[in-house]
C-alpha positions as CSV (number, residue, x, y, z in Angstrom):
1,X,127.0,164.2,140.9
2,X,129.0,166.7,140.7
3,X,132.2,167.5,138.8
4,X,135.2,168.8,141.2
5,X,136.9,171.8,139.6
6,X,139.3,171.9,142.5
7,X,143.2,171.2,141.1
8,X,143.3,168.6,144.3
9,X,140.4,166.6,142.9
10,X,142.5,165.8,139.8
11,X,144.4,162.5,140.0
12,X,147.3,161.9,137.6
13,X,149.9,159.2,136.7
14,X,153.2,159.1,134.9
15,X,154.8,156.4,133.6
16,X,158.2,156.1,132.3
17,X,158.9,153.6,129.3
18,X,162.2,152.0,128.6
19,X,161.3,151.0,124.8
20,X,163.9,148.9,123.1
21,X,164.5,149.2,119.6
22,X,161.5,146.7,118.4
23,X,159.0,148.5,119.9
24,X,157.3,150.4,117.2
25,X,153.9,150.5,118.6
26,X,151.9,153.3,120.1
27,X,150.9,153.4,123.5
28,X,148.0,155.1,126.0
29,X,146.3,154.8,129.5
30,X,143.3,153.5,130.1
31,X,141.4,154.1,133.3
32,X,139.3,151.3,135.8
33,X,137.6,151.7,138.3
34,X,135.8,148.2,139.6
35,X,137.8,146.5,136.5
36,X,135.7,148.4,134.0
37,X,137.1,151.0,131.7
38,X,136.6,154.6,132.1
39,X,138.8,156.9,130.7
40,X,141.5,156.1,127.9
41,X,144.1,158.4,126.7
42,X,144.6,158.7,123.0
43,X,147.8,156.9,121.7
44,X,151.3,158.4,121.7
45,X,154.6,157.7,119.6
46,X,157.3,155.8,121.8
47,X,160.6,156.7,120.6
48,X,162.6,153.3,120.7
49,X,165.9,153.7,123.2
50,X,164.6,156.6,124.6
51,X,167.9,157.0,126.5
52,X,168.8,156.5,129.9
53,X,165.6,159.1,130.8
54,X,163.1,156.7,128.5
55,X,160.0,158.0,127.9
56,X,157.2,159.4,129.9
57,X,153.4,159.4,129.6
58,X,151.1,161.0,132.0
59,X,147.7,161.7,132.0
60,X,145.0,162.4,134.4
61,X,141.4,162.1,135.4
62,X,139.1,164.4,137.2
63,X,137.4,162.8,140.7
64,X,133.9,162.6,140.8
65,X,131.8,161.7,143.7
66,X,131.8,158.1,142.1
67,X,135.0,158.0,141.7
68,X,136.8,159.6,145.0
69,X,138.1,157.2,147.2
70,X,137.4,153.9,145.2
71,X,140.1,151.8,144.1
72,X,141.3,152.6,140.2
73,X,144.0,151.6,138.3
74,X,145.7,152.6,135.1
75,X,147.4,150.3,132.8
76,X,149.7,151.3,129.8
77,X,149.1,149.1,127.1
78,X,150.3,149.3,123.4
79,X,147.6,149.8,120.3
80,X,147.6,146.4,119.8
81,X,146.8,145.5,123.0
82,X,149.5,144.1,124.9
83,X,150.3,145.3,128.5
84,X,153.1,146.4,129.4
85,X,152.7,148.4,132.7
86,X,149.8,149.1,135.6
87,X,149.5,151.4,138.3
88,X,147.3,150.5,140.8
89,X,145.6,153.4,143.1
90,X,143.6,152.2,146.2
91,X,141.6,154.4,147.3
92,X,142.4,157.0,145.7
93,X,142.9,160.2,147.3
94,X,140.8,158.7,150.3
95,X,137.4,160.9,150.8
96,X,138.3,163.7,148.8
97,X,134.8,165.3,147.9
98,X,134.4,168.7,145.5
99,X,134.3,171.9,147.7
100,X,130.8,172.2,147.2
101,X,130.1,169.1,148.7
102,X,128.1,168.8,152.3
C-alpha cells in the first residue's frame, strides 16, 4: 500500500482537558483501528487548572489504504494508564484513497 501524501488524507483530533489540581500525570493518544493499537503519541505535561480554556492535545495520523474508511478511534489516556477520554471516528473520512490510487 501506499502512503497518501495528500494534506486531505491526514486525519487529526483535538482534545481539550479540564485537569484539576491532582492531576499530575502525563498524557497521549493512542490510535485503534479494529480495537488494536496503531499509533500512540508520546506523552505531554497537563498543566493542572488549565483555566477556563483547559488544555489541548492534538495529534494526527496519516490514511493508508488500510486505514481509509474503517472505523478508528482515539483515546486519551494518562501514563499510567487510566482513561480519561475517547474519540470515536467511523468511517473515517469515508473512501478517501491517495491521489495515485485507481
Amino acid at each position: 500500500a501506499t502512503t497518501p501524501t495528500d494534506v486531505r488524507s491526514q486525519l487529526y483530533v483535538l482534545t481539550v482537558i479540564y485537569a484539576p489540581q491532582r492531576l499530575h500525570e502525563r498524557v497521549r493518544h493512542v490510535w485503534y483501528q479494529d480495537g488494536q493499537p496503531i499509533k500512540h503519541s508520546r506523552f505531554y505535561e497537563v498543566e493542572p487548572d488549565g483555566g477556563a480554556r483547559g488544555y489541548r492535545l492534538w495529534s494526527g495520523l496519516t490514511l493508508t489504504r488500510d486505514t481509509a474508511g474503517r472505523a478508528l478511534h482515539v483515546d486519551l489516556e494518562t501514563e499510567g494508564g487510566q482513561l480519561i477520554g475517547r474519540a470515536s471516528l467511523p468511517g473515517a473520512l469515508g473512501n478517501a484513497r491517495s491521489p495515485t490510487a485507481p
